[in-house]
N, C-alpha and C positions, 0 to 999 in steps of 0.2 A: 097111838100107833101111827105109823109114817107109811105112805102109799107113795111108790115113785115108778114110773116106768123105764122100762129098762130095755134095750133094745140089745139083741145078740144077734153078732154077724157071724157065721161059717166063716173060718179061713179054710186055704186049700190044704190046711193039713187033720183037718177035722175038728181040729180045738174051735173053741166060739171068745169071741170079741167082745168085748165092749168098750162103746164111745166112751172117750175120756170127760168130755165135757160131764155124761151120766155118772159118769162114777164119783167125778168131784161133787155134782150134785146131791149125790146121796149121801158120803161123808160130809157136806155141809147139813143135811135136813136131820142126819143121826147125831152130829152135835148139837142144833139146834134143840133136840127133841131131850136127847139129854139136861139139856140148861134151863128145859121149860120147866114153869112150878106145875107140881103135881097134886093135884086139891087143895089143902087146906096148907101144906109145907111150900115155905119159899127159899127164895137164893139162900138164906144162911142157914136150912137145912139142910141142904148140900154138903156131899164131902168134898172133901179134897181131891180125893180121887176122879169122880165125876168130875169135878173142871177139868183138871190136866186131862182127862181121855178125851174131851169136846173138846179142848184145845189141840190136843195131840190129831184128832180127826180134821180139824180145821187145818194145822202147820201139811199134815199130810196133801190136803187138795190145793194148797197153795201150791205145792212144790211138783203136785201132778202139772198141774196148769203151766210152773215156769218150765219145765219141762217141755210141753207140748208147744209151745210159745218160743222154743230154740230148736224146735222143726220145724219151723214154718220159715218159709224166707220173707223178708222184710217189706215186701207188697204183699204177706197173707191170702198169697192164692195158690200154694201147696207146698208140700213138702222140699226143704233143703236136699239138693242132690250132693 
């Protein structure tokens, strides 16, 4: 079982937030958790399926990250206007 904290901001329209960095972090700790052996079965008890969703959770926080990484301006001290 995987424990991550998670922080939620109010925006002013009522919806709530969350940090990108937390969110990649937990698609990275839910594929890890996926890909881990589970008792006595290892990697080639695994399906198929399980790698590609840990993979697919992995390409997903990758692509959060380049994302958030092409707002920031190139001295990484806020947001591109």
């Amino acid at each position: 079982m995987i424990s991550v904290a998670i922080s939620l901001i109010p925006a002013t329209d009522g919806q709530l937030l969350i940090p990108a960095a937390q969110v990649t972090a937990l698609l990275r700790t839910m594929a890890d958790d996926l890909l881990a052996p589970a008792g006595a079965e290892d990697a080639q008890g695994r399906s198929r399926t399980v790698d590609e969703a840990a993979g697919a959770m992995n390409q997903l926080a990758d692509h959060l990250d380049v994302e958030c990484i092409a707002c920031t301006d190139d001295r990484g001290d806020g947001p591109r206007r």
